[in-house]
Residue frames as qw, qx, qy, qz and C-alpha x, y, z in Angstrom:
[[0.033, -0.884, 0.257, -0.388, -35.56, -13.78, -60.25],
 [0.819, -0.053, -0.475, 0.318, -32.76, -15.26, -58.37],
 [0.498, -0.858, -0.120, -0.040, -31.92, -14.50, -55.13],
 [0.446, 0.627, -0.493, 0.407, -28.40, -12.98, -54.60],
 [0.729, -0.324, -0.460, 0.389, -26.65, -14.69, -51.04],
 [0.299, -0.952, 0.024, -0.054, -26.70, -11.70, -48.51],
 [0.605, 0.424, -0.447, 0.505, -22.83, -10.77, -48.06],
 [0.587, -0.781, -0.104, 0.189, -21.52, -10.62, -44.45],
 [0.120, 0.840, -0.318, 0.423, -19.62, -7.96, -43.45],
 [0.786, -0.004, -0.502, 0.362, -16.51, -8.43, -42.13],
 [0.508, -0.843, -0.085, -0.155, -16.09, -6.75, -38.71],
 [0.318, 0.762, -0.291, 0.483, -12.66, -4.69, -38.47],
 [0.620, -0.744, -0.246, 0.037, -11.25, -5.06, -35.34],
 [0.362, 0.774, -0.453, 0.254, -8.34, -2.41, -34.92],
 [0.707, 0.009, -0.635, 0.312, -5.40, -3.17, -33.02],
 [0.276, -0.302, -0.631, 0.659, -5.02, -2.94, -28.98],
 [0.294, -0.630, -0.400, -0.597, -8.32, -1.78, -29.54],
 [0.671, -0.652, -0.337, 0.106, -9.01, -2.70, -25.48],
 [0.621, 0.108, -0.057, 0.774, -5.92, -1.14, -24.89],
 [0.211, 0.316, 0.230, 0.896, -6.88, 2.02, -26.09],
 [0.472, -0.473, -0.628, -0.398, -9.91, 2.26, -24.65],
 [0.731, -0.543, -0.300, 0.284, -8.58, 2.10, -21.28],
 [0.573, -0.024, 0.055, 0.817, -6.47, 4.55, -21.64],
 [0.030, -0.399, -0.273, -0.875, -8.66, 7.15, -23.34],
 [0.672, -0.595, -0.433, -0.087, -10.76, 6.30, -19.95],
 [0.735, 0.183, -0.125, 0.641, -8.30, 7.30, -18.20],
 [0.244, 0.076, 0.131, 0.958, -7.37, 10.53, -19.40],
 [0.217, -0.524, -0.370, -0.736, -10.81, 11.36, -19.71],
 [0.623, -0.616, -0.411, 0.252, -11.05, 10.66, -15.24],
 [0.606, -0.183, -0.084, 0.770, -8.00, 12.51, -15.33],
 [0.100, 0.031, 0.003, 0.994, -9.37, 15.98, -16.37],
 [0.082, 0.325, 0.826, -0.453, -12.50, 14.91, -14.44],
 [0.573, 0.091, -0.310, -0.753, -14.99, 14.64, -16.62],
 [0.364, -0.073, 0.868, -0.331, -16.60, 11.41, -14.68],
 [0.727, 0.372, 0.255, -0.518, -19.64, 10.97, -16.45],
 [0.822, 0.461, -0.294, -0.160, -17.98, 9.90, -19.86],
 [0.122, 0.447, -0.873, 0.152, -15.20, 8.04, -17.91],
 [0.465, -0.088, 0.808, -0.352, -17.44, 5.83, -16.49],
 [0.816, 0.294, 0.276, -0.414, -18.81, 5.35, -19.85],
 [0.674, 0.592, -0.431, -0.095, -15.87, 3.97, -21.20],
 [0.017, -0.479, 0.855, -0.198, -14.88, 2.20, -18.80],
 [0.749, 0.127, 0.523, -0.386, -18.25, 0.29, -18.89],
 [0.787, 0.500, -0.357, -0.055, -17.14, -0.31, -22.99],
 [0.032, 0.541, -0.806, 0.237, -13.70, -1.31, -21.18],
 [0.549, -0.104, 0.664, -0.496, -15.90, -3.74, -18.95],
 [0.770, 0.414, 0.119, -0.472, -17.37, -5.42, -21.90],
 [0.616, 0.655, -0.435, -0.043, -14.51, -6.15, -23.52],
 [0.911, -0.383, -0.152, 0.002, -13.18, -7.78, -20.56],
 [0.861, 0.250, -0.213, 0.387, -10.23, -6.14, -20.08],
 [0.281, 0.253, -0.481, 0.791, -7.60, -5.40, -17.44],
 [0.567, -0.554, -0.610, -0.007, -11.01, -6.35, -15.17],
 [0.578, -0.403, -0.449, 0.549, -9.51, -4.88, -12.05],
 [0.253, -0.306, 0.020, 0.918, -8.42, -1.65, -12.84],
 [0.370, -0.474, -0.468, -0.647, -11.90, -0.91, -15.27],
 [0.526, -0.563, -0.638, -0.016, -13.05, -1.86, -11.94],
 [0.248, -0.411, -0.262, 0.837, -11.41, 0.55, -9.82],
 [0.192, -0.042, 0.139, 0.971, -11.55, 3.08, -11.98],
 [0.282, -0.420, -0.608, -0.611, -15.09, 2.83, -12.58],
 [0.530, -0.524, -0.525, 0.412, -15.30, 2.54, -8.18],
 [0.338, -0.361, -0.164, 0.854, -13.54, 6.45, -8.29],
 [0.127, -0.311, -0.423, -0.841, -15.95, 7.97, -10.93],
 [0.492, -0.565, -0.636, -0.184, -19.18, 6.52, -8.63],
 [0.432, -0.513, -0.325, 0.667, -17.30, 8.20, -5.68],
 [0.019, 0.221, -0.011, -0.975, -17.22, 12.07, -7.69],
 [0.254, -0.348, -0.480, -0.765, -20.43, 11.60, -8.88],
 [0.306, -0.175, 0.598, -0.719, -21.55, 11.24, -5.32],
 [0.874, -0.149, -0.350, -0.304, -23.20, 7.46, -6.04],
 [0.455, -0.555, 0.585, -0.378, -21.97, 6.35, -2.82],
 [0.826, -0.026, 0.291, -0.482, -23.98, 3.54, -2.47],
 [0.848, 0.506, -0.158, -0.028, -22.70, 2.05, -6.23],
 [0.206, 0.826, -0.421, 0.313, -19.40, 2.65, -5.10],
 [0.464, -0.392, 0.700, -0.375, -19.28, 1.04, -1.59],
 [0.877, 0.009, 0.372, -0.303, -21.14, -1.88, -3.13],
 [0.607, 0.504, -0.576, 0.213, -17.88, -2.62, -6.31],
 [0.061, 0.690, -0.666, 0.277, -15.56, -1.94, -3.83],
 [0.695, -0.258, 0.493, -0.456, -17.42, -5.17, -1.39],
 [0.857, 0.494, -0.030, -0.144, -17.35, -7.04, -4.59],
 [0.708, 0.534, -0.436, 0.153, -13.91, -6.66, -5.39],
 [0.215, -0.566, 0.716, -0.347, -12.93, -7.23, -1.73],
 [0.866, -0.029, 0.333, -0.373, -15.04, -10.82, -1.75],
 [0.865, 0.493, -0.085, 0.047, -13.77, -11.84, -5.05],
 [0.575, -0.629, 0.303, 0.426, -10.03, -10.37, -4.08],
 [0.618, 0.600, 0.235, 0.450, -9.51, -8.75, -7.24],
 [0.245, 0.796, -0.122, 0.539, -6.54, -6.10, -7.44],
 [0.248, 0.406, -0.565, 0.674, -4.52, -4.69, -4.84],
 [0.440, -0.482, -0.757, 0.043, -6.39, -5.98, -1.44],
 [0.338, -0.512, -0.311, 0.725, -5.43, -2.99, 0.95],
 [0.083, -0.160, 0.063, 0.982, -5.40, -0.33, -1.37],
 [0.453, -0.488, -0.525, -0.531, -9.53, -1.06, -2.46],
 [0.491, -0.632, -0.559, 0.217, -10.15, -1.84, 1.40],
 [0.259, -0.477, -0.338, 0.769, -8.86, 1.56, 2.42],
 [0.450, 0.034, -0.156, -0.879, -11.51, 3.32, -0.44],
 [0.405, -0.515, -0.714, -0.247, -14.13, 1.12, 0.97],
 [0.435, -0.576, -0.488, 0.491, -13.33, 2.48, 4.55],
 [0.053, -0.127, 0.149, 0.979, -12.93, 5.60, 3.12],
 [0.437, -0.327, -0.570, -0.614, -16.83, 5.46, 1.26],
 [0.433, -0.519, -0.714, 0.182, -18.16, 3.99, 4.81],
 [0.266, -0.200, -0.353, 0.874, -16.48, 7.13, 6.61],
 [0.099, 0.022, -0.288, -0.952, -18.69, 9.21, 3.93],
 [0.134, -0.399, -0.216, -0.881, -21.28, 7.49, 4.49],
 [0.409, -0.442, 0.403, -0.690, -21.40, 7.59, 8.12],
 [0.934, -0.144, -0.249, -0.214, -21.60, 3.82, 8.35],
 [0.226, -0.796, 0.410, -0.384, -19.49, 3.88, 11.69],
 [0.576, -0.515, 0.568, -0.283, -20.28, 0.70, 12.76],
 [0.911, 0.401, 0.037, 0.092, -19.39, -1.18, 9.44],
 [0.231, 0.851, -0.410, 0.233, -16.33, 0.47, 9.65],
 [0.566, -0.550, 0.367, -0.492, -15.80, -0.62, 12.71],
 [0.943, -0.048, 0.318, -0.085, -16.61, -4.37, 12.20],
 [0.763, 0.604, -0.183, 0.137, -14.11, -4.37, 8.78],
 [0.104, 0.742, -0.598, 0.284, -11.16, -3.08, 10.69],
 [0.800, -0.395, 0.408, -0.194, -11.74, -5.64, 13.59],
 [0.949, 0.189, 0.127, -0.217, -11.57, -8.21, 11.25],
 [0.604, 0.651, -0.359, 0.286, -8.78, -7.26, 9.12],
 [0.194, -0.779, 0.481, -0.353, -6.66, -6.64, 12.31],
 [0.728, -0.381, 0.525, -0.224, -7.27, -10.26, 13.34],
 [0.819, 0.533, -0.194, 0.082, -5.83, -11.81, 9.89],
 [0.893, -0.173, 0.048, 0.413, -2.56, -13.22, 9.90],
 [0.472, 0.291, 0.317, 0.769, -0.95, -10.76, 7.09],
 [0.154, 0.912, 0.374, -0.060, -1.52, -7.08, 7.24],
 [0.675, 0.532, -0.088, 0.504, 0.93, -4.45, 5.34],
 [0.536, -0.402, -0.483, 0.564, 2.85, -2.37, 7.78],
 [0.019, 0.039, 0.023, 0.999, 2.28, 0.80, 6.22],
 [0.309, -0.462, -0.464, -0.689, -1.31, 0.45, 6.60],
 [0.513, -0.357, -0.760, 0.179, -1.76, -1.06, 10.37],
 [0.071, -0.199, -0.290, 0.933, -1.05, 2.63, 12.14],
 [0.382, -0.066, -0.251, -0.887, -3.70, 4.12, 9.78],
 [0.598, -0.347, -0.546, -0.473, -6.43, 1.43, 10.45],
 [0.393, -0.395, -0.603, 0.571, -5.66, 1.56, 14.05],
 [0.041, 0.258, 0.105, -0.960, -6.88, 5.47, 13.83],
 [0.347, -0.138, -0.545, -0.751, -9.27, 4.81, 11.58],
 [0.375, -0.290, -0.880, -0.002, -10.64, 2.26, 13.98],
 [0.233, -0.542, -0.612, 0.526, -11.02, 4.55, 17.42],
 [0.235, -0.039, -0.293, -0.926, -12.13, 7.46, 14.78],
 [0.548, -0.369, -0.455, -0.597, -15.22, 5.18, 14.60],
 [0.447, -0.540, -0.702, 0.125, -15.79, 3.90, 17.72],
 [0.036, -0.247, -0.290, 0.924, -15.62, 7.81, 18.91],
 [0.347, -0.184, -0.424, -0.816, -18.76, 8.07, 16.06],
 [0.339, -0.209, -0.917, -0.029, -20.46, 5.15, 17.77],
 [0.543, -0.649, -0.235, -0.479, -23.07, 5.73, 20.51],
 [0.254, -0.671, 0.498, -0.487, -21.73, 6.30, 23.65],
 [0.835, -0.315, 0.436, -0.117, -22.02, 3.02, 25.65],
 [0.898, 0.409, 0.016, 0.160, -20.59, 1.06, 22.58],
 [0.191, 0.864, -0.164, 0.436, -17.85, 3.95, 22.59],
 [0.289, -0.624, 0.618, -0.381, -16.86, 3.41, 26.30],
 [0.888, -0.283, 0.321, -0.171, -17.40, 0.02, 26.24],
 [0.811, 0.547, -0.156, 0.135, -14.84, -0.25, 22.99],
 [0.115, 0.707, -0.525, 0.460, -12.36, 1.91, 24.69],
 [0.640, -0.550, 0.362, -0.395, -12.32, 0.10, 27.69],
 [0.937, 0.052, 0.259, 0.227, -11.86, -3.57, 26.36],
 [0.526, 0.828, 0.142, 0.137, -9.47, -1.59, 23.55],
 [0.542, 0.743, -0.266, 0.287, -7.13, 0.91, 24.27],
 [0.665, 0.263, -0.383, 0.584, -3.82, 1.03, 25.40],
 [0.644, -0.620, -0.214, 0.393, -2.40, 1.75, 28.79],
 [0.453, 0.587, -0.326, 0.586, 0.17, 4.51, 28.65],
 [0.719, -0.455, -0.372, 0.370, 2.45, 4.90, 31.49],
 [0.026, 0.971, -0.080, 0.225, 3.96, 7.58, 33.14],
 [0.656, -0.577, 0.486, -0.037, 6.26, 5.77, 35.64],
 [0.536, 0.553, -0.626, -0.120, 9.18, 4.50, 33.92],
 [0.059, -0.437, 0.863, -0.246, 9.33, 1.65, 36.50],
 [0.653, 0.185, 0.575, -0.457, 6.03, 0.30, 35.73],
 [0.572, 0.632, -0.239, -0.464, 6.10, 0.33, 32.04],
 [0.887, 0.059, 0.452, -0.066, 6.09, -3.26, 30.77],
 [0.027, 0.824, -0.484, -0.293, 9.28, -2.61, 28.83],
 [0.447, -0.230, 0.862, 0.061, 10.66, -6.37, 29.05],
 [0.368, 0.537, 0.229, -0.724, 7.84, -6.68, 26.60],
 [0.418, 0.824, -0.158, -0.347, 9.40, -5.58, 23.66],
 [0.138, 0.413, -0.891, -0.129, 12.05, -8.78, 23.57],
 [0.028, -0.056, 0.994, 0.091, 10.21, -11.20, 24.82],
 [0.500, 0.382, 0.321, -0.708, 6.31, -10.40, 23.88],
 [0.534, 0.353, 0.734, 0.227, 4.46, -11.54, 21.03],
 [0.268, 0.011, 0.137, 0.954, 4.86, -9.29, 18.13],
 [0.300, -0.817, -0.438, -0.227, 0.91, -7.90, 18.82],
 [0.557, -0.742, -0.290, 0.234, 2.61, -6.88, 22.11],
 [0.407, -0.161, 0.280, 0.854, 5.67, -5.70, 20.47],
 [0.059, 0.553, 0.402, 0.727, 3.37, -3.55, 18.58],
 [0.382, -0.891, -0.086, -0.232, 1.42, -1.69, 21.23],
 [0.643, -0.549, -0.105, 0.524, 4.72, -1.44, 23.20],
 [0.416, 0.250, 0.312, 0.817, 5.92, 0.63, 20.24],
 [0.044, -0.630, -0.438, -0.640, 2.69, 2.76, 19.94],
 [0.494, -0.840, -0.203, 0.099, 2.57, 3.60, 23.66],
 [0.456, -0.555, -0.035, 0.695, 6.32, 4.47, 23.96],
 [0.149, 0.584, 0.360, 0.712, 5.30, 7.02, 20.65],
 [0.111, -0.834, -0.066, -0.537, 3.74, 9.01, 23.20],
 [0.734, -0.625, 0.025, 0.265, 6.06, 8.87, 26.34],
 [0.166, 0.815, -0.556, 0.004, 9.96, 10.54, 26.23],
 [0.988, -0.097, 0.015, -0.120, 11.62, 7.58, 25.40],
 [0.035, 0.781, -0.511, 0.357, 15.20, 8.64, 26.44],
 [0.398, -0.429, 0.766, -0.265, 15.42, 6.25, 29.54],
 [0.897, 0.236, 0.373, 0.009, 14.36, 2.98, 26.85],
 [0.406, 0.766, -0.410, -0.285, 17.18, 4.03, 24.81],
 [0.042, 0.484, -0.859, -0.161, 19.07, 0.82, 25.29],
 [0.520, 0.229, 0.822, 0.025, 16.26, -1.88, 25.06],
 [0.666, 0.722, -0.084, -0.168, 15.26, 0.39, 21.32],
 [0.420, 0.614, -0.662, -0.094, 19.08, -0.38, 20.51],
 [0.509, -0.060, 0.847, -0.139, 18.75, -3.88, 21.96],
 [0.670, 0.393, 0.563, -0.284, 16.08, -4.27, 19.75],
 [0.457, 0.816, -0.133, -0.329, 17.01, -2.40, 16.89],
 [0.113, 0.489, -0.862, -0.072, 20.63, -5.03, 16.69],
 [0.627, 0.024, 0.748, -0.218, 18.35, -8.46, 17.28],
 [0.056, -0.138, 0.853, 0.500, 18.52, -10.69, 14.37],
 [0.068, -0.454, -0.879, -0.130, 15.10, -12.36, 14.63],
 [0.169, 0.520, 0.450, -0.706, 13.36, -8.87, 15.76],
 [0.482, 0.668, 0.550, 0.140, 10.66, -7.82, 12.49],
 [0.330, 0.049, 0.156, 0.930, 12.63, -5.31, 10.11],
 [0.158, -0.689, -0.337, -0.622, 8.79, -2.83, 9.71],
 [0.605, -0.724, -0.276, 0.184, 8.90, -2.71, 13.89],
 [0.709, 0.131, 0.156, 0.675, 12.46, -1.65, 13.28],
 [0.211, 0.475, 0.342, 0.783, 11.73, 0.87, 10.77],
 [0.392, -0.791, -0.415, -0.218, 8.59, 2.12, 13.40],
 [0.648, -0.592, -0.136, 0.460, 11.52, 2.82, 16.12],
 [0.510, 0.002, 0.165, 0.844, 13.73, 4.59, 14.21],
 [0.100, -0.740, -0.280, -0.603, 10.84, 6.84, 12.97],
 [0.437, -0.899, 0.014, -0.027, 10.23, 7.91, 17.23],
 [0.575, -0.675, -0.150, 0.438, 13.61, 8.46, 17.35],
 [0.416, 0.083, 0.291, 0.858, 13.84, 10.30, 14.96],
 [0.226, -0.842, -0.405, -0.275, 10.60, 12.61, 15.93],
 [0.540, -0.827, -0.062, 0.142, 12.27, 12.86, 19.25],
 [0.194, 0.882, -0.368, 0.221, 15.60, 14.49, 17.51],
 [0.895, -0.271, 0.309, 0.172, 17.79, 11.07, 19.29],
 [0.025, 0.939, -0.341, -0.033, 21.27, 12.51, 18.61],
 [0.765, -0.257, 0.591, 0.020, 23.25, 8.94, 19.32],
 [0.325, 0.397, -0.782, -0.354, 24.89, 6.96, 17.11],
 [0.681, -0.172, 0.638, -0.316, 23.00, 3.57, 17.20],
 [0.047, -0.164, 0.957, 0.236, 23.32, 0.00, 15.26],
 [0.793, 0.254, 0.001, -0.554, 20.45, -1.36, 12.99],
 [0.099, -0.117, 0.919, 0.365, 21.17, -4.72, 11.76],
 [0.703, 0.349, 0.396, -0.477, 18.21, -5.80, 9.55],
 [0.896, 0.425, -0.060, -0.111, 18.03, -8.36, 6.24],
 [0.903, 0.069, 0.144, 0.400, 21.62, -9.27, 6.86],
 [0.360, 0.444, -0.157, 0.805, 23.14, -5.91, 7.00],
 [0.455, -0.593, -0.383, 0.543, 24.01, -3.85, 9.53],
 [0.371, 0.701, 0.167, 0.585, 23.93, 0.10, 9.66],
 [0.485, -0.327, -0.340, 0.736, 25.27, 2.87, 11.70],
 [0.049, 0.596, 0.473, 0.647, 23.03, 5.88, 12.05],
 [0.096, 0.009, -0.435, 0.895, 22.14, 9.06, 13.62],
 [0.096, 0.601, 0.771, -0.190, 18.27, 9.12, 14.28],
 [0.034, 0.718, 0.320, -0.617, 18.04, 12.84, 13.86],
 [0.256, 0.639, -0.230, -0.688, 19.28, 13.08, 10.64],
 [0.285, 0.249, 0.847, 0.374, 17.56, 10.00, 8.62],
 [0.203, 0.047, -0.334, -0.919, 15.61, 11.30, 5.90],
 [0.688, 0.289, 0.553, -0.370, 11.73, 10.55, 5.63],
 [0.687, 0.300, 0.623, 0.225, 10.50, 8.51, 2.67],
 [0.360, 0.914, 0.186, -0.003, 9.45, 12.03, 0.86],
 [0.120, -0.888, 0.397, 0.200, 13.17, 13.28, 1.54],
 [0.756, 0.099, 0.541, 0.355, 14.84, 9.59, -0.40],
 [0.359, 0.611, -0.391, -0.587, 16.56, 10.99, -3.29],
 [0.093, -0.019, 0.955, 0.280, 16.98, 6.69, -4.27],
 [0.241, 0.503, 0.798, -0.228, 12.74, 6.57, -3.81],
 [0.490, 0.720, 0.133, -0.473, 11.81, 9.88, -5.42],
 [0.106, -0.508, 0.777, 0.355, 14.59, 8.69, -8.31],
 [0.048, 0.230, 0.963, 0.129, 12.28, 5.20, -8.67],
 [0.288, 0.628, 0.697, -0.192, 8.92, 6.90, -8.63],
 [0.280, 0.713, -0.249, -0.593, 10.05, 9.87, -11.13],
 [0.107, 0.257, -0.836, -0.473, 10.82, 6.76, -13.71],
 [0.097, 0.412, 0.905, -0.040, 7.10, 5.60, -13.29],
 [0.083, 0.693, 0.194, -0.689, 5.86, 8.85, -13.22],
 [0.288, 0.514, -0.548, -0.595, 7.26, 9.27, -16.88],
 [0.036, -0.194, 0.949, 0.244, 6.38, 5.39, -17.67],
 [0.015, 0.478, 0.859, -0.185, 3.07, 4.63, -15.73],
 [0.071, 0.424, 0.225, -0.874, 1.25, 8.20, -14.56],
 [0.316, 0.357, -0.167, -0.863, 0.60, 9.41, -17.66],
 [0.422, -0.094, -0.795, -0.426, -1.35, 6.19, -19.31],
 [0.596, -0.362, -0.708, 0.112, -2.31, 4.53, -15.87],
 [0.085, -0.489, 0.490, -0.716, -2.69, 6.41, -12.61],
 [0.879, -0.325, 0.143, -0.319, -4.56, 3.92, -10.61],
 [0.981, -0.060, -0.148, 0.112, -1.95, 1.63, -11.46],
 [0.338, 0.519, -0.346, 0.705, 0.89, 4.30, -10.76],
 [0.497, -0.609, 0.231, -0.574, -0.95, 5.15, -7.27],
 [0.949, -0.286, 0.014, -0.135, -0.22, 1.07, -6.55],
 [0.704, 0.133, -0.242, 0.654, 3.17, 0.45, -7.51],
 [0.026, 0.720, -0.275, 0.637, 3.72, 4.07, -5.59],
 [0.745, -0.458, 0.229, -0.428, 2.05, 2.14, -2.05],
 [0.908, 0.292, -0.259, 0.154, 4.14, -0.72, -3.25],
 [0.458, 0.497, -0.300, 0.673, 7.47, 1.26, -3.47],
 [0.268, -0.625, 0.180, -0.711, 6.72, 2.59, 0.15],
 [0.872, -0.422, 0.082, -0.234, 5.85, -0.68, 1.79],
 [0.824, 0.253, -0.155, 0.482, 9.20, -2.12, 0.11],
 [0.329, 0.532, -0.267, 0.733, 10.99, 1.08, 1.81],
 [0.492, -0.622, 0.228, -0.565, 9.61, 0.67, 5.22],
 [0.892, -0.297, 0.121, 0.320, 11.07, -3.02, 5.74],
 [0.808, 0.407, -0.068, 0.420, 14.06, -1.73, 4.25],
 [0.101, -0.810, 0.201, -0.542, 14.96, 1.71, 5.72],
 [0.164, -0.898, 0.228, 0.337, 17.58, 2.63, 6.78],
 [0.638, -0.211, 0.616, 0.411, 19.78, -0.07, 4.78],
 [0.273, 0.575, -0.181, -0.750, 20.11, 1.27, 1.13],
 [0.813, 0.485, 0.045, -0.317, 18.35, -0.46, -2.06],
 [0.172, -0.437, 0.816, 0.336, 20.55, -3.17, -3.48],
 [0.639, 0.086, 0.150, 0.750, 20.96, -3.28, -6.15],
 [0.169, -0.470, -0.128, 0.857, 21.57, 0.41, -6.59],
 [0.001, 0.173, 0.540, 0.824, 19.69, 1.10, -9.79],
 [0.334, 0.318, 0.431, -0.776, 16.57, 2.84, -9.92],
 [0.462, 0.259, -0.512, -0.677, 15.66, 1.24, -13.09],
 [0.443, 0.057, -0.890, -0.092, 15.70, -1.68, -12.25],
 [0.021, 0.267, 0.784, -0.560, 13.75, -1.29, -9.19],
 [0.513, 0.456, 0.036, -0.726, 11.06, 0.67, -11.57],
 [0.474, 0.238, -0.617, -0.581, 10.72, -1.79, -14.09],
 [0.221, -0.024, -0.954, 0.200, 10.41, -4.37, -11.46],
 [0.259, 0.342, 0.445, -0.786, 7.33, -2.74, -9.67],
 [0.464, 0.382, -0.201, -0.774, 6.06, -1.70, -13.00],
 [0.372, 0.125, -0.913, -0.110, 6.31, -6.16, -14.24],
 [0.044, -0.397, -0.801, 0.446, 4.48, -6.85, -10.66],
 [0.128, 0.201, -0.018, -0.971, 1.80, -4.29, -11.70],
 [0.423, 0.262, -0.613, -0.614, 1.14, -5.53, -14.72],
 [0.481, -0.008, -0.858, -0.182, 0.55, -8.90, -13.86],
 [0.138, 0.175, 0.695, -0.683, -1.18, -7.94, -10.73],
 [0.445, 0.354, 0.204, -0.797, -3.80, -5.86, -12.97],
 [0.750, 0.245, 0.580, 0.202, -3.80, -9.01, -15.17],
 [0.188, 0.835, -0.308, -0.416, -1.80, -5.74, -18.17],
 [0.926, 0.138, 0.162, 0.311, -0.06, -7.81, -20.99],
 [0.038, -0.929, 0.246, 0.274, 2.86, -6.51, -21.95],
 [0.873, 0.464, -0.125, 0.083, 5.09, -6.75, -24.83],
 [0.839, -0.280, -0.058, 0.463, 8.94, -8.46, -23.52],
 [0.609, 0.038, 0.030, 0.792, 11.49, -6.33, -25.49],
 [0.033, 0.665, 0.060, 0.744, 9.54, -3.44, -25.86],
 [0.610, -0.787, 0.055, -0.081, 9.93, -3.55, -21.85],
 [0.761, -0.178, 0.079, 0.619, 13.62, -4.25, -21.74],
 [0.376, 0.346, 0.107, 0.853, 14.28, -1.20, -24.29],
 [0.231, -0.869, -0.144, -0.412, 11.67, 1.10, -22.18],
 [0.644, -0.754, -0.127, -0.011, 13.80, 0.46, -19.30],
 [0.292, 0.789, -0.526, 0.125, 16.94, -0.14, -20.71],
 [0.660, -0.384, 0.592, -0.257, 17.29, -3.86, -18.82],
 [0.515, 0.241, -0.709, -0.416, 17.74, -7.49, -19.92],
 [0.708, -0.391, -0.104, -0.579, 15.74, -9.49, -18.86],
 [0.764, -0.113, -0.528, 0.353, 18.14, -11.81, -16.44],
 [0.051, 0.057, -0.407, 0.910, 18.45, -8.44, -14.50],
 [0.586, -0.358, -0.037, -0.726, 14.49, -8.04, -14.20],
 [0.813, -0.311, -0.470, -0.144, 14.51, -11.51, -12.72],
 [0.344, -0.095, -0.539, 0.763, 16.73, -10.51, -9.85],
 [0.020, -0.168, 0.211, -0.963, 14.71, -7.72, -9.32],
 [0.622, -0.276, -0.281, -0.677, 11.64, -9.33, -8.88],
 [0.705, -0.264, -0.643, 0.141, 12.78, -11.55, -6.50],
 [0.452, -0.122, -0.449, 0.761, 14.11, -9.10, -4.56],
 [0.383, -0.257, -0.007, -0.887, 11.20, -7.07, -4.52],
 [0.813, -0.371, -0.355, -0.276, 8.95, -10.31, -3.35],
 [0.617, -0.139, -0.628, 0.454, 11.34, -10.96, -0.59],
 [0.038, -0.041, 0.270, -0.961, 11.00, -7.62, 0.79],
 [0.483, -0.256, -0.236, -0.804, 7.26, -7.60, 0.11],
 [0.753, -0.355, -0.531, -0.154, 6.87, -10.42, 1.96],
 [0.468, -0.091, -0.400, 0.782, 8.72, -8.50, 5.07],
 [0.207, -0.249, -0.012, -0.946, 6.69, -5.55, 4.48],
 [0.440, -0.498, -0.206, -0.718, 3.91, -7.16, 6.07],
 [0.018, 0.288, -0.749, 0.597, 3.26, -7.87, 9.67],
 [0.431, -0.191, -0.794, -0.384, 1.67, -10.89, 11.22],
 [0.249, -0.314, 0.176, -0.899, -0.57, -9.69, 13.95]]
């Protein structure tokens, strides 16, 4: 009786199998059903692809299924390793501490971050609040002993207020001069903000931080912005906020329709992106003027952030670009990005 050789099967593998996979993950977070998203995003995890974003996404399922614990302990992971978008995991880690009441971890993270070189400017207000949130959780002595070393003077006396400061301080100092004169009427500083606001060498996100209080405080003036090499003429009271941009909602309605529906985690980054890029920029308008071309650019940095491949032409025809215009635009997004953050 002869023995027939066993046949091996051959083992199908369809195409953008990983792809797909991630995606149907996804969708299946997206109409929050958590349980099976997190089990496909553990098949996602196996397969080894797009690492980061399996990783978030698998960080926001552990958070609605109220596994804290599992949750805080990715997110620590992917801050150690520095995998994915660094701020936007650290603020759901501080977010998970807040939940669970781990005040004085909180605490210690913000310190830390605060003393780095680099931090983005849309995030520094928020992790300043976040910070004296916790040290109000803390135990009392800790609490008065934080505040004490901590916060900020605020004056009342416009003849004490350490004004002079704000030109010739270090930009730390130029920050808290900002955030104190947030709560003061800042009417009689109106010409060292337009001093400041027309200095070449002054940081364009400090800038942006002035114009916002005077535009809270309804500042009626005409005043001069020069920032990146241009110069604008504006009334404070009637700049729009980011949410009011018809150029910004314009660039995040062409992700919306590109990203959103496959990716939201990676649509929620290029959105924090598109916001930090519009807070060194503001007031001066987006050059170049297309909104494609600023969305396809974001949407290129994404990709290769969340390690996404992506096929060339079928990105050129989704946007409608060639691909000597995406390389402008990506430079001019990294110059700005590298404005957007402030070096404390």
């Amino acid at each position: 009786m002869t023995n027939k050789p066993k046949q091996i099967k051959k083992v199908v593998k369809f195409p953008n199998l990983k792809q797909r996979l991630l995606e149907k993950a996804m969708n299946t977070m997206k109409e929050k059903k958590f349980s099976e998203a997190l089990a496909l995003f553990e098949q996602a995890r196996e397969n080894e692809y797009a690492y980061a974003e399996v990783e978030l996404g698998m960080i926001v399922c552990y958070m609605e299924l109220g596994q804290l614990a599992e949750a805080k302990n990715r997110c620590k992971k992917m801050l150690r390793e520095d995998i994915g978008d660094y701020f936007h995991i650290l603020q759901i880690y501080i977010t998970i501490l807040i939940q669970l009441k781990e005040y004085g971890e909180v605490k210690n993270t913000i310190e830390a971050i605060l003393e780095e070189d680099r931090i983005p400017a849309q995030y520094a207000q928020n992790f300043y609040q976040l910070l004296e949130f916790a040290r109000k959780m803390l135990p009392g002595q800790e609490e008065a002993k934080d505040k004490e070393k901590e916060a900020p003077v605020i004056y009342d006396d416009s003849h004490t207020f350490p004004i002079e400061s704000l030109h010739s301080g270090t930009l730390q100092k130029q920050y808290e001069i900002i955030q104190q004169l947030k709560q003061m009427h800042i009417r009689p500083y109106l010409p060292d903000i337009e001093q400041y606001l027309q200095d070449v060498d002054k940081h364009p996100v400090l800038k942006t931080f002035l114009l916002h209080m005077l535009t809270e405080q309804g500042v009626e003036k005409e005043v001069h912005v020069h920032k990146l090499g241009q110069t604008a003429i504006v009334v404070p009271k009637d700049l729009p906020t980011g949410e009011e941009d018809p150029f910004l909602n314009k660039v995040l309605g062409l992700l919306d329709d590109t990203v959103n529906s496959e990716n939201p985690v990676l649509f929620e980054s290029l959105k924090e992106m598109l916001v930090r890029l519009h807070t060194a920029q503001f007031p001066i308008p987006f050059q170049p003027s297309s909104p494609k071309l600023w969305a396809a650019g974001l949407h290129r940095i994404g990709n290769d952030l969340y390690g996404i491949p992506h096929d060339g032409e079928e990105f050129f025809e989704q946007y409608g670009i060639t691909a000597v215009e995406l390389e402008g635009i990506l430079g001019q997004i990294k110059k700005l990005e590298d404005f957007s953050f402030l070096h404390l």
